[in-house]
C-alpha positions in Angstrom: -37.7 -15.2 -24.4 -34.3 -14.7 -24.1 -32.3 -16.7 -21.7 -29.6 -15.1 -19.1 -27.7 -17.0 -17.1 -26.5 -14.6 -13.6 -24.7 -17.4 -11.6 -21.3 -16.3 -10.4 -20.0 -19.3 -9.6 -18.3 -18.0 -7.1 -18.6 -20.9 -4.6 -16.6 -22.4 -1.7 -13.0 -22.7 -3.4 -10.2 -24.8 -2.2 -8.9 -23.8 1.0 -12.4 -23.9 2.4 -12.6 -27.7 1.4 -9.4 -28.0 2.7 -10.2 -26.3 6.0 -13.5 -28.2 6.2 -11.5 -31.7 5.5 -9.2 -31.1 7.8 -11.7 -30.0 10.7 -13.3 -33.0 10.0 -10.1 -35.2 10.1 -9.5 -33.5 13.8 -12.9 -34.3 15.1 -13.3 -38.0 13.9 -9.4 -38.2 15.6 -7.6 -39.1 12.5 -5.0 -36.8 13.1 -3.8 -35.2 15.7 -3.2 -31.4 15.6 -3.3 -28.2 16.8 -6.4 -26.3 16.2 -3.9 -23.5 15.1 -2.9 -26.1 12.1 -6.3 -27.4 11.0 -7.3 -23.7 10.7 -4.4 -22.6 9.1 -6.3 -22.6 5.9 -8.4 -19.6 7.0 -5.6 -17.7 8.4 -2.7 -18.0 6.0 -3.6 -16.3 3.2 -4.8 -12.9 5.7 -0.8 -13.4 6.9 0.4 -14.2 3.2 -0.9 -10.7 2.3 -0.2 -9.0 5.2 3.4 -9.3 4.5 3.1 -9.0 0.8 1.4 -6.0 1.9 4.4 -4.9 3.9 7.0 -5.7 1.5 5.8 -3.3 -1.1 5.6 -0.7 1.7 9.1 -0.6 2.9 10.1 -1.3 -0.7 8.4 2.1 -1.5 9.7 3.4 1.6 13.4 2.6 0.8 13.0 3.7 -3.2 11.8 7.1 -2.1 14.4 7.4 0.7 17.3 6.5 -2.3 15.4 8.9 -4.6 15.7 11.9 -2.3 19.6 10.9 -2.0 22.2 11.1 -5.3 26.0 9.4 -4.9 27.3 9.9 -1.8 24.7 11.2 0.1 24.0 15.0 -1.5 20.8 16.2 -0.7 18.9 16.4 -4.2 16.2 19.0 -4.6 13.2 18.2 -6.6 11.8 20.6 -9.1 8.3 21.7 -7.4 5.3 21.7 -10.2 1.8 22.1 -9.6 0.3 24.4 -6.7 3.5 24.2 -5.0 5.3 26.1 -8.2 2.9 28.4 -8.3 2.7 29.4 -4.6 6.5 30.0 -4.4 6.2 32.1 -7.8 3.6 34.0 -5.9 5.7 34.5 -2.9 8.6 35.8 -4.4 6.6 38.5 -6.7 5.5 39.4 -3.1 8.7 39.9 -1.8 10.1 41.7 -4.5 7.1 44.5 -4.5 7.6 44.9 -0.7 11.4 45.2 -0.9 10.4 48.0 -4.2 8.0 49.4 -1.8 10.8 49.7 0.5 13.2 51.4 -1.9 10.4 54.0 -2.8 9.2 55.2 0.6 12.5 55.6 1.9 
C-alpha cells in the first residue's frame, strides 16, 4: 500500500495572524486604533496590487503611445501582417480590376 500525502499546506499565512493579533489587541483594549488600522492587514495587499496593477497599465499605455511616435513627433506607420495584410492585398486587386473594367467598357 503505497502512501500519498495530498496536504497543501496551504494554511492561514502571516497577515491573517497578524490581522487576528491585532483584532484581538483592539478588543482586550491594548491598543487603541482605528478599525481601518487593525484591518489593514486584509486590505493592503488588494490596494498593493491594485496599483501594481495600474502601473504596468499606464506603463504599457505610455510605451505604445512612444512606439506609435519616432524623433520629433512623425507619425510612424506599422507594417500590417496577418489578416490585415491580406485584406488590403485583396482590396487593392479589387480596385485595380474595376478601374481595368473601366478602361475596357469605355
Amino acid at each position: 500500500m503505497s502512501k500519498s500525502n495530498n496536504s497543501t499546506g496551504g494554511g492561514i499565512g502571516f497577515l491573517g495572524i497578524l490581522t487576528i493579533v491585532f483584532i484581538v489587541l483592539k478588543l482586550t483594549n491594548y491598543i487603541d486604533w482605528s478599525w481601518w488600522w487593525v484591518l489593514s492587514p486584509v486590505w493592503a495587499p488588494i490596494i498593493l496590487a491594485v496599483l501594481i496593477l495600474l502601473i504596468v497599465y499606464l506603463t504599457g499605455f505610455l510605451l505604445s503611445k512612444t512606439d506609435k511616435y519616432k524623433s520629433h513627433g512623425q507619425h510612424v506607420q506599422k507594417k500590417k501582417t496577418g489578416f490585415a495584410a491580406r485584406l488590403e492585398s485583396m482590396q487593392k486587386q479589387n480596385k485595380e480590376l474595376l478601374q481595368r473594367n473601366n478602361e475596357v467598357s469605355q
